[in-house]
N, C-alpha and C positions, 0 to 999 in steps of 0.2 A: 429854548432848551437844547433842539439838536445843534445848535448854532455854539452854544457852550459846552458841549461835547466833544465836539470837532475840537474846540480848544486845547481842552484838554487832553485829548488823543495827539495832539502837536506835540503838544508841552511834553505829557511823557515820552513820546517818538526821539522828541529832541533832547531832552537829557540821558536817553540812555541811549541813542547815539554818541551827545558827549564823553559819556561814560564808557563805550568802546574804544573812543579814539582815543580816551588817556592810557586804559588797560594794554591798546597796540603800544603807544609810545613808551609806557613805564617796562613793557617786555621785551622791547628791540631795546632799550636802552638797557636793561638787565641783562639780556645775549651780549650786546656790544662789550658791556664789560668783564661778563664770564669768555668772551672770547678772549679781550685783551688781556684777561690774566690766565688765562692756561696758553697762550702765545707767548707771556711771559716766562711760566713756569718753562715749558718748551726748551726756550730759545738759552735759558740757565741751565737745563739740564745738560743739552748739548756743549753748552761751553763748558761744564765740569768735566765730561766725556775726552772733549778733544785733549785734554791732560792727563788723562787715566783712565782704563778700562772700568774700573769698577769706582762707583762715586760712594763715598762716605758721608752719610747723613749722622745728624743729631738725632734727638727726639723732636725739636721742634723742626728740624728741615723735613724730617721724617713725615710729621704730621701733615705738610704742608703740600709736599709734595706725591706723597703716598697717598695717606688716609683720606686730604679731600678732593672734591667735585669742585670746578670737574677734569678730567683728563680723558686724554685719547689717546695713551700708551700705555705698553705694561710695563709690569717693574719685577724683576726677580731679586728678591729680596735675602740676603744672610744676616742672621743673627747670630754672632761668634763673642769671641772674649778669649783677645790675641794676647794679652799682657801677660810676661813673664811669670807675673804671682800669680795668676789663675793657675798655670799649670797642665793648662790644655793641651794636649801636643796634638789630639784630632785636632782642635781648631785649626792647630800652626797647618797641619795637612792636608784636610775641606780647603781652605781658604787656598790655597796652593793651586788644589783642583780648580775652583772656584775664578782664581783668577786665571786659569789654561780656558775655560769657558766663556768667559767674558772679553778674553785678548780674542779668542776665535770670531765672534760675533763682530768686535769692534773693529777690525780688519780684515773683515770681510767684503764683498761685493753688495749683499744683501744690506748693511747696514745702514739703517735707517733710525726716526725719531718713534720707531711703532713700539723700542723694547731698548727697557736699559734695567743695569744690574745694579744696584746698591747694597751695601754694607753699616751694620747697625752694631756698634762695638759696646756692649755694656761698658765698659772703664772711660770710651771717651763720650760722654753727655747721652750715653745711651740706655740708661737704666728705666728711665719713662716710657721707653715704646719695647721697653721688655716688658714693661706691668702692664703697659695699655694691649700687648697680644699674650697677657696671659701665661711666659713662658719661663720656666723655671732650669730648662737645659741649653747647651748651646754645643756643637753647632747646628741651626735651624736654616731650613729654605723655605721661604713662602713667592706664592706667584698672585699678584695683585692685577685681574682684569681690569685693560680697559672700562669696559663697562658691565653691567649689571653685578650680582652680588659672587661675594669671595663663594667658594666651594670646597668640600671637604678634600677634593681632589688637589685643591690648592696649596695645599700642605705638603712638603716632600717628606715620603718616607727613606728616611736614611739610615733606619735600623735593617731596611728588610732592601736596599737597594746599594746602600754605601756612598760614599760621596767621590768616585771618581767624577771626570766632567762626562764620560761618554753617557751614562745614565744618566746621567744631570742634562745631558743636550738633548733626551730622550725622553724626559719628561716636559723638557722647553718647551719641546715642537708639540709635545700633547696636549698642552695646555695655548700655547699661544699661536700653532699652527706654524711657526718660522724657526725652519729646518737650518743648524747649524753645523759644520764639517769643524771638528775639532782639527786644532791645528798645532800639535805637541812639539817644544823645544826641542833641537839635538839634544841628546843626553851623551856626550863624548866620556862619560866614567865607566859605561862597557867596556866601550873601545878600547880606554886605553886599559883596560883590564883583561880584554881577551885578544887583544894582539897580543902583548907580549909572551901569555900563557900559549898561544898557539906558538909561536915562533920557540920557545923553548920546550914544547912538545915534537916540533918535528927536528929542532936539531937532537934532541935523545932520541927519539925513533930513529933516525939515519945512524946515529953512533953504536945503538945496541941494535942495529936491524938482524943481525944473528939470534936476537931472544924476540921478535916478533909473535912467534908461536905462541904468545901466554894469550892474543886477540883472538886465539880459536881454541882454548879452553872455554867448555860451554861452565863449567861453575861459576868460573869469573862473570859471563853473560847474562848467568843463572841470577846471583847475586844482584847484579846493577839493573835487572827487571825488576825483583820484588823492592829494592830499594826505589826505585820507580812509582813503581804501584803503592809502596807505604804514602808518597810524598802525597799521592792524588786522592788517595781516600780520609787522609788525614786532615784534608781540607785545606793546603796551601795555595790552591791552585784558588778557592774562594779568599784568602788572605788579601792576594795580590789584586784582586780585581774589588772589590768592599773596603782593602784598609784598615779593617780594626784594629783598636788600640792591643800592646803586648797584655795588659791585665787591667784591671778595675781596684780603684780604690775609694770605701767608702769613706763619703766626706762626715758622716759623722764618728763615727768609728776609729776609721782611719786606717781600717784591716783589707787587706789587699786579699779581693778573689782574680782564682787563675781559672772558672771556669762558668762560662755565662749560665742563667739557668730557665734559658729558654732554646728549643729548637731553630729560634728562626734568628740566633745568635752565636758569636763565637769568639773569643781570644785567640793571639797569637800563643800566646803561653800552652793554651788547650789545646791546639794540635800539634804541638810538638809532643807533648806526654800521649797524645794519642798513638801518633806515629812510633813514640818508644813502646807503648804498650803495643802494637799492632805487630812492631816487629821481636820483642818477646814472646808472645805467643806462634808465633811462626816459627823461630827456634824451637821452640818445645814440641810442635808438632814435627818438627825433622827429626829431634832427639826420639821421638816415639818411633820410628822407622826402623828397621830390623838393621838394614843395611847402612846407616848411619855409623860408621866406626872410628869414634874422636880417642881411643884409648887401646892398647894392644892389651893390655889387664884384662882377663875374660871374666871377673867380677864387678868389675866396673862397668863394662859393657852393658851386662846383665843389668846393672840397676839405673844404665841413664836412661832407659822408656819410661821406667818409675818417675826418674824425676821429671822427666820431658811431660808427663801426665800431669806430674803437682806443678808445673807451671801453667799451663793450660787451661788447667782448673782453679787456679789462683786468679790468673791475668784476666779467665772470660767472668769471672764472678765480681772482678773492679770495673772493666768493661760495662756488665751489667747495671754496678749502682749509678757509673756516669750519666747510663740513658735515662736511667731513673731518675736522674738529676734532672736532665734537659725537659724530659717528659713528664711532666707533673703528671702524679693519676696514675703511674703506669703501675700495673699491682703485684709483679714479681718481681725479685730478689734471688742471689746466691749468694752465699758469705759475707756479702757486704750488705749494707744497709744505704 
């Protein structure tokens, strides 16, 4: 009986020894070939690379090389919709950005097989990895970790960040740790726009240096402050660095708004109306000054505070409904609604 036992205690010993050494061999043969196909994928990506900063996927290269396992690089991902008929002129602009960030990276010192950029154009075979992420706007950035799972963090906000490359190379590095120095073309359309503006400002300053005096009039100085001050408050100075489109047009509609209707947005079109309204009420508040004298008429005089007041009070009460625009909620009003 112990004798059959013992047998038995072989037998199973022995088959689920067997049974390990096939679960090693079917597992290193499973590694071997998850190695040899992301060595593959690998060594494709880099050969798309060495021809283009940014590689343009389908839905199915998408799939393959994005969405599966396994990989051991990241991917910064654009979802755009560059085609004439769409109409996008952010995308034509992101993309722009887009590719000043991905030239940066791809010629640089640092670059390596840890991070590459692709591009996911709904009109060329890209409509599938629009529906498979969901997304209904474009332009979109996503950061697809190496490894473990996507994160909400992985999603670029571009409403609240804009898509120049410098925040876009600042969310890189937050995400994937590898610090990029952007590295922006000469832009020679200054240049040649303010040489020759300088060179014919100093040869009229040398010709009339006799009327120089008008550069210490403090009105003229006075002026070119607040015209200053309008540009900064009026929000150009966030234009230039975010990008936003001049105005919105709804695609069902087809009615064109000129003022976004959220705080953490804005049109070009909306600051300029800001800037005119900021610097009409600034007149009106000169006009209210005693010593303000635009008329030798001493009845006229008398009544431009009057009016310098109905401006004031006109422009701060439009003023008002904008905020009230921006600012859902907000529960006062003057004259405008």
């Amino acid at each position: 009986m112990a004798k059959t036992s013992c047998q038995t205690m072989k037998l199973i010993s022995g088959v689920l020894f067997t049974l390990m050494v096939l679960f090693v061999i079917v597992n290193s043969q499973k590694s071997s070939k998850n190695a040899a196909k992301l060595e593959s994928r690998v060594s494709q990506l880099l050969a798309w690379n060495q021809r283009r900063p940014i590689i343009t996927l389908s839905s199915e290269k998408f799939t393959t090389f994005v969405k599966n396992k396994p990989r051991n690089y990241s991917i910064i991902a654009t979802f755009t919709a560059l085609k004439p008929q769409r109409q996008c002129s952010v995308c034509k602009e992101a993309f722009d950005e887009f590719t000043i960030l991905a030239s940066s990276w791809r010629y640089s010192q640092q670059y390596s097989s840890q991070l590459f950029f692709v591009m996911i154009d709904i009109d060329e075979d890209g409509m599938d990895a629009f529906q498979l992420m969901h997304l209904t706007t474009a332009p979109t950035y996503f950061h697809f970790p190496a490894s473990g799972k996507k994160k909400p963090e992985d999603k670029y906000d571009i409403g609240r960040q804009g898509y120049q490359s410098e925040p876009l190379a600042k969310w890189v590095a937050e995400r994937t740790g590898i610090q990029i120095a952007i590295m922006r073309p000469p832009n020679y359309t200054l240049l040649m726009i303010w040489v020759p503006v300088i060179l014919l400002g100093s040869v009229i300053g040398y010709m009339k240096r006799e009327n120089l005096h008008i550069l210490f009039n403090t009105k003229y100085w006075a002026a070119a402050a607040m015209v200053w001050v309008f540009v900064m408050i009026s929000g150009q100075m966030w234009n230039h660095i975010r990008g936003p489109p001049f105005s919105h047009r709804n695609p069902q509609t087809g009615e064109v708004g000129y003022f976004s209707g959220t705080s953490q947005y804005q049109f070009i079109a909306e600051t300029y109306f800001i800037f005119v309204l900021y610097a009409v009420i600034s007149g009106g508040v000169i006009m209210m000054n005693e010593k303000f004298v635009l008329f030798e008429d001493l009845g006229i005089q008398k009544v431009t505070p009057m009016v310098g007041l109905g401006i004031v009070v006109i422009v701060f009460g439009y003023l008002l409904s904008i905020f009230r625009l921006k600012y859902q909620g907000y529960p006062y009003s003057f004259l405008f609604r």
